[in-house]
ZAFI-943890 format. One record per residue (C-alpha): residue number from 1; residue in three letters; x, y, z. Coordinates in nm, 3 decimals, m for minus. Example, Ala and Ser with C-alpha at 12.3 -4.5 7.8 and 13.67 -1.06 7.14 Angstrom:
% ZAFI-943890
> 1; ALA; 1.230; m0.450; 0.780
> 2; SER; 1.367; m0.106; 0.714
***
This chain:
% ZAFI-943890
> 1; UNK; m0.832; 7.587; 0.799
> 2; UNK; m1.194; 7.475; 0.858
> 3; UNK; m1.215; 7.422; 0.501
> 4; UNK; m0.908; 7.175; 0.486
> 5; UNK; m1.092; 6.998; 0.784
> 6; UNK; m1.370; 6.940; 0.598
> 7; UNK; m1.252; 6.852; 0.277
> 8; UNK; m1.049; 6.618; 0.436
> 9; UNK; m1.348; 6.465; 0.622
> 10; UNK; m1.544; 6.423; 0.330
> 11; UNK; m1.281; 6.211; 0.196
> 12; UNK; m1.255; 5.981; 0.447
> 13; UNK; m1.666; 5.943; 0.400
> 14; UNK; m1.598; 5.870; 0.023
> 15; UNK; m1.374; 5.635; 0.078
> 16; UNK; m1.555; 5.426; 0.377
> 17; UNK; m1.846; 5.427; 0.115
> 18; UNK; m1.650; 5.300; m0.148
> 19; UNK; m1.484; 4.987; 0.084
> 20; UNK; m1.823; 4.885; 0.153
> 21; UNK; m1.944; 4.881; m0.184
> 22; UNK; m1.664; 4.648; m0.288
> 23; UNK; m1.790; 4.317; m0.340
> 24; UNK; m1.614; 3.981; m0.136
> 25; UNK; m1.353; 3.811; m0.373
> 26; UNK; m0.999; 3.704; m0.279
> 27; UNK; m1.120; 3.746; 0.077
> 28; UNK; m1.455; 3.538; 0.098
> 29; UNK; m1.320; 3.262; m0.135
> 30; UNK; m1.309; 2.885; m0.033
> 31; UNK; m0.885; 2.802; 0.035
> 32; UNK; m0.731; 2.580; m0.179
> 33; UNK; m0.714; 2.196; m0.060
> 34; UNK; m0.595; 2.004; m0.358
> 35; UNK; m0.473; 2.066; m0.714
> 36; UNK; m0.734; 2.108; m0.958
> 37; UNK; m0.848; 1.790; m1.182
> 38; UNK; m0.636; 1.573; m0.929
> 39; UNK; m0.721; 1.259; m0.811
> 40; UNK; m0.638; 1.070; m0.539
> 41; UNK; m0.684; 0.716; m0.352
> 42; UNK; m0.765; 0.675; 0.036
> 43; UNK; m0.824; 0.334; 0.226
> 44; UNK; m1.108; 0.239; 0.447
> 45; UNK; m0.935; m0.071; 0.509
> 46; UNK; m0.597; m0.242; 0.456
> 47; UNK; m0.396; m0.495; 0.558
> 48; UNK; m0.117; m0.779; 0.482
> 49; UNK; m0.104; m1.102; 0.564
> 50; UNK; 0.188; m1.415; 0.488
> 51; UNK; 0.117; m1.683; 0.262
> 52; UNK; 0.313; m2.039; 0.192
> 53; UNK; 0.237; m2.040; m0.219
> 54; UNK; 0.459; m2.393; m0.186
> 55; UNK; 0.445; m2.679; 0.077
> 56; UNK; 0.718; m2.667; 0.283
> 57; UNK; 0.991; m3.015; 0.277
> 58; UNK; 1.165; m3.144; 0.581
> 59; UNK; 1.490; m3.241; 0.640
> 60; UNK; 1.682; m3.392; 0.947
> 61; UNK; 2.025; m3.243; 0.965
> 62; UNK; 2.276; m3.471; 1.178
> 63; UNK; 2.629; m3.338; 1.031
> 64; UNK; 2.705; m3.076; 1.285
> 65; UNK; 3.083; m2.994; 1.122
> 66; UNK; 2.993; m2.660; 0.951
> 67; UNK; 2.808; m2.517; 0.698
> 68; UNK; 2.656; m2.730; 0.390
> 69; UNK; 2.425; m2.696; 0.096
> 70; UNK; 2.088; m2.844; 0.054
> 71; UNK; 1.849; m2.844; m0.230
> 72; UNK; 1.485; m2.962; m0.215
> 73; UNK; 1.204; m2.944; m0.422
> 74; UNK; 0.894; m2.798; m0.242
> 75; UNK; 0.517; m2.870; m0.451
> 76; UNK; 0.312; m2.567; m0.592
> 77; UNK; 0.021; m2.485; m0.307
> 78; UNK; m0.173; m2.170; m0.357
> 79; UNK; m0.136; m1.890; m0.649
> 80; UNK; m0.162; m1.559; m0.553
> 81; UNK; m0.337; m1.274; m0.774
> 82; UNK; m0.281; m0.854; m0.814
> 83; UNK; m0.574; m0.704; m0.940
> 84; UNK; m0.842; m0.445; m0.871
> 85; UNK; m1.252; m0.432; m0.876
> 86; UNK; m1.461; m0.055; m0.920
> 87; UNK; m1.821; m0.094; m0.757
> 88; UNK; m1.933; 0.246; m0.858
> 89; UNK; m1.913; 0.526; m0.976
> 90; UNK; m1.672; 0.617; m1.289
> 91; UNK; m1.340; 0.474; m1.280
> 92; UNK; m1.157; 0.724; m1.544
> 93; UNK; m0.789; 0.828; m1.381
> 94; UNK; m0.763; 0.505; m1.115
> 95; UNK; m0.575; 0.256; m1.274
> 96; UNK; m0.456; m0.072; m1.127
> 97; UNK; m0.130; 0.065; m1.131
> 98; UNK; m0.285; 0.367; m0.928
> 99; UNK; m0.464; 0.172; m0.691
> 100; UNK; m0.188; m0.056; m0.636
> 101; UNK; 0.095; 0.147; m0.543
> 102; UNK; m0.144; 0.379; m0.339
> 103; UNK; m0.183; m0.013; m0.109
> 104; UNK; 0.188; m0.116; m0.128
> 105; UNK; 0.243; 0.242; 0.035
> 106; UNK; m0.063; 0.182; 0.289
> 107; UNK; 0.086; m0.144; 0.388
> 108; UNK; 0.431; m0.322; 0.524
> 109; UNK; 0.661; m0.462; 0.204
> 110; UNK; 0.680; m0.390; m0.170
> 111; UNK; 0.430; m0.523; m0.394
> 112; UNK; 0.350; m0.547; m0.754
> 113; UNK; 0.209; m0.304; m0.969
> 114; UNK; 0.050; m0.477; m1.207
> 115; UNK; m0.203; m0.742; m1.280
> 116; UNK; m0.103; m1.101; m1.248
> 117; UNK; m0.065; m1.416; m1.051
> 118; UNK; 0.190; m1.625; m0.888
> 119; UNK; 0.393; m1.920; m1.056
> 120; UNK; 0.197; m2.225; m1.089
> 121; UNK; 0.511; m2.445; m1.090
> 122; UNK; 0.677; m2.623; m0.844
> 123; UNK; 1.013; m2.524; m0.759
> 124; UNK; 1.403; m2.564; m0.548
> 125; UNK; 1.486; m2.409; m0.282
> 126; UNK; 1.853; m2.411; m0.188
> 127; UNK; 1.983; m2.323; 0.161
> 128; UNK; 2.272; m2.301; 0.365
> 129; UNK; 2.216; m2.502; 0.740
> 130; UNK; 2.427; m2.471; 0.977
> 131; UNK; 2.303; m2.668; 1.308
> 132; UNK; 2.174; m2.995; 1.365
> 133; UNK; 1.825; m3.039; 1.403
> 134; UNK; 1.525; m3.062; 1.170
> 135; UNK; 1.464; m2.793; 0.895
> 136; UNK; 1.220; m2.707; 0.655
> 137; UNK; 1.244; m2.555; 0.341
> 138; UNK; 0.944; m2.334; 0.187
> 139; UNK; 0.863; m2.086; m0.022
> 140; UNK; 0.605; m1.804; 0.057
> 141; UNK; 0.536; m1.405; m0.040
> 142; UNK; 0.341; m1.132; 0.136
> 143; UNK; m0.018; m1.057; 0.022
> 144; UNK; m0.234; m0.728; 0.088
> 145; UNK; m0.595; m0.620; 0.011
> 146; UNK; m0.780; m0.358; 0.070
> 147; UNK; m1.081; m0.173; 0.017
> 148; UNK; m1.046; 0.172; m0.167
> 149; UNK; m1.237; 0.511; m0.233
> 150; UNK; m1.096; 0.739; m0.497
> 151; UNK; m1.124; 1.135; m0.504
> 152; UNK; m1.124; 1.377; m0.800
> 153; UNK; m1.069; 1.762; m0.664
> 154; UNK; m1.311; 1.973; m0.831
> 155; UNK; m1.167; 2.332; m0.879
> 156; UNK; m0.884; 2.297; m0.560
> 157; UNK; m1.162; 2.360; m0.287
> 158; UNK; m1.315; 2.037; m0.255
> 159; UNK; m1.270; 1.634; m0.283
> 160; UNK; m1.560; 1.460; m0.455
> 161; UNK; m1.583; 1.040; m0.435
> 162; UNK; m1.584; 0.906; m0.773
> 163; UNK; m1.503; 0.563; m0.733
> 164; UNK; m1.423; 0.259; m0.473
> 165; UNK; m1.384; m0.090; m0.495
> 166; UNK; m1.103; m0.348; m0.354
> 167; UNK; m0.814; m0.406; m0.415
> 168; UNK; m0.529; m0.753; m0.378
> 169; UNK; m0.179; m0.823; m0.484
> 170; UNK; 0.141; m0.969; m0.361
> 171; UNK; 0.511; m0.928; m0.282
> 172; UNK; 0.825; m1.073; m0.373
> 173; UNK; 0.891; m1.447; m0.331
> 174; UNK; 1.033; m1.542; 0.014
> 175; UNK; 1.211; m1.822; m0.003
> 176; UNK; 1.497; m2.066; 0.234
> 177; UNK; 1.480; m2.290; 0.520
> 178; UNK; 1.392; m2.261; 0.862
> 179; UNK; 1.524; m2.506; 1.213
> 180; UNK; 1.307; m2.527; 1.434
> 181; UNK; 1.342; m2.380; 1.737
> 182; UNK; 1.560; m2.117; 1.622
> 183; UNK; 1.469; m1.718; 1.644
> 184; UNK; 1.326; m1.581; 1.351
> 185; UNK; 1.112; m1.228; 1.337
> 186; UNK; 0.726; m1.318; 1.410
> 187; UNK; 0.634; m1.131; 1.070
> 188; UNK; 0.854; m1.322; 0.838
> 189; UNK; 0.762; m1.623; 0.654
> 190; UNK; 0.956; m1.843; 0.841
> 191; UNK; 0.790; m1.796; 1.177
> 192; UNK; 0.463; m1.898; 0.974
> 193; UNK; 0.660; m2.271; 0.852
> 194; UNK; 0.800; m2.312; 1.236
> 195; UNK; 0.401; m2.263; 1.347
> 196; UNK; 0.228; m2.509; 1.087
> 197; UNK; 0.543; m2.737; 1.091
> 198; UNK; 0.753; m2.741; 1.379
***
């Protein structure tokens, strides 16, 4: 019986030995944070703003018996671009098309993807009116910039800064015509016309 004890004690001394012999792997190691090789964009800052590309045309409505058409040519203003800029660092694995998307997701609307500019031309706008009164017809787009830092993860434990620059580009033409006086949203394009114009 005694001897049973003791074997059994020594056992337990072995093995306590052994455990603390064992060196720290799984354990001790750093948790994963990101996908290996990965790289990724985040934005120090970032915002939107609206922009008439044409000059906006009046027109005095008097028919008040329904709806009716109107066409008018409105003059080329400003011409937006989308691009990017890298101030240091190595810019392998952020593209423009990268950078871009990672802004149009930072920021309100849907923007290009791709380097470019605006149309240079002027061009018509047709609208529906409605009401009596005075209207003007433009032709606008949203426009964000940003500045950007870009991250490559090392082996999944930690984010190193490789790159950062700035970043601009531009939405969808906004086009139509505004009355003034009437409600429109105080983000669109037309709320900009009924400030500068109305």
């Amino acid at each position: 019986m005694n001897k049973r004890i003791a074997a059994a004690a020594a056992g337990t001394t072995l093995f306590a030995s052994a455990m603390v012999a064992m060196p720290a792997t799984t354990a001790s190691a750093a948790p994963l944070i990101c996908n290996p090789g990965a790289r990724s964009v985040s934005w120090v800052t970032a915002s939107y703003s609206r922009v008439l590309t044409h000059e906006p045309k009046g027109l005095e409505k008097e028919y008040t018996g329904g709806k009716k058409t109107y066409s008018r040519t409105v003059k080329h203003e400003k011409t937006l671009t989308s691009t990017w800029s890298v101030t240091a660092g190595a810019s392998a694995g952020f593209s423009v098309a990268k950078i871009l998307a990672s802004l149009d997701a930072k920021v309100e609307g849907s923007y290009t993807h791709a380097k470019g500019h605006t149309t240079t031309k002027s061009i018509t706008v047709t609208d529906q009116l409605t009401k009596k009164g005075r209207y003007w017809f433009y032709a606008g787009r949203l426009q964000a910039s940003g500045y950007w830092q870009g991250y490559r993860c090392d082996r999944g434990t930690k984010l190193i800064k490789q790159a950062h620059g700035t970043a601009k580009t531009y939405g969808a033409l906004i086009e139509g015509a505004t009355r003034c006086g009437e409600k429109v949203s105080s983000k669109s394009i037309a709320s900009l016309v009924q400030k500068k114009y109305c």
